[in-house]
N, C-alpha and C positions, 0 to 999 in steps of 0.2 A: 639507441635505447629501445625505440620500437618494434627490432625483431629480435632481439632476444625478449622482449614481453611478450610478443606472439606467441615465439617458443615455446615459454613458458606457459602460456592459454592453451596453443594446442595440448600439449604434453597433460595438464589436468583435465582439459575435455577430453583426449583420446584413452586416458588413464581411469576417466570417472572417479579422482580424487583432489582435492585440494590443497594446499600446503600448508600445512600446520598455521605456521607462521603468518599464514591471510584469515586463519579463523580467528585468531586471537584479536578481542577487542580493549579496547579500554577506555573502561567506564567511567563517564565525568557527567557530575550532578549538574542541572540547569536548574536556576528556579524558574517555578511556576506563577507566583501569585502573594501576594499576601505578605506575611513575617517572615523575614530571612533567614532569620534562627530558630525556625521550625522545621526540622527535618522532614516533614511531612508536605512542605510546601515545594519541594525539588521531587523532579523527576527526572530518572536515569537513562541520559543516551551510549550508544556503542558507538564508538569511533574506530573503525577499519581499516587496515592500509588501503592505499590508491589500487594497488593491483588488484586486490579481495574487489573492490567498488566498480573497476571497469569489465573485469571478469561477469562481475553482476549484473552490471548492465548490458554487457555484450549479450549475456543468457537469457538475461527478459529479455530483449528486443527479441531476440529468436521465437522464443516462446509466443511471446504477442502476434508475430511477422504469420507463426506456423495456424494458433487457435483464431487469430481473427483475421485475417486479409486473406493467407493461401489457402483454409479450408471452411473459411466461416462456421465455424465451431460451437457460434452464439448464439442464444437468441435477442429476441429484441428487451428481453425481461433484464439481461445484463447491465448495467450500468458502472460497476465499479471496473475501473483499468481500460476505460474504452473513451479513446480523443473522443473528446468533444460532447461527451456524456456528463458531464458534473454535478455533484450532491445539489446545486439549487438549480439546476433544470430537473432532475429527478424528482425537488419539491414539488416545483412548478407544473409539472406532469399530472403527478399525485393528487396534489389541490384540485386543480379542472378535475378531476377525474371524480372524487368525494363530492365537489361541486355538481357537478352533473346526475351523480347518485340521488342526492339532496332533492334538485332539480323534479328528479323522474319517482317522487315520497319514498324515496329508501329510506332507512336509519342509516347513519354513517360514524363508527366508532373508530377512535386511533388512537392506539398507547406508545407513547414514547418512553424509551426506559434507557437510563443514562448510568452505565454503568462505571459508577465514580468513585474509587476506592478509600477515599476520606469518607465518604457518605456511610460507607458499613461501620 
């Protein structure tokens, strides 16, 4: 099974198209939170075939492999998509950092805005 999947990897990478048939998702309600019988409490994921999802992942790895390790592409301000960078060491970064503002009589202001489409 593995190389006729190759086959079919190269053939859409060499082609720059994908096959109908791996873009088509289908869509299944999760809930969220709350009352079950409130439509508004589900949110909708896509479910992909397997070849769509390793194709995908073969392609980010490339992408990642090419903007951050073979050409360092990045700078240090990057944090999303980067091993070992994670939203609470970015906190924690952040924090010292408003901390040390504080520290040195700065003002130090931060809006957090959650954009949460029940809330509209």
């Amino acid at each position: 099974m593995v190389p006729s999947l190759l086959s079919l990897f190269r053939l859409s990478i060499n082609t720059s198209r994908v096959f109908t048939s791996w873009k088509t998702a289908r869509l299944t309600p999760v809930h969220k939170k709350d009352d079950e019988t409130d439509c508004r409490n589900y949110r909708p994921i896509s479910l992909l075939s397997v070849p769509s999802k390793i194709l995908e992942s073969l392609i980010n790895d490339t992408i990642v492999r090419h903007v951050y390790q073979a050409n360092n592409l990045v700078t240090d301000k990057q944090w999303a998509y980067r091993a070992g960078f994670s939203t609470q060491l970015l906190l924690t970064q952040l924090t010292e950092t408003w901390r040390e503002a504080v520290d040195a009589g700065l003002v130090v202001a931060v809006a957090f805005i959650d954009f949460n489409q029940s809330a509209l």
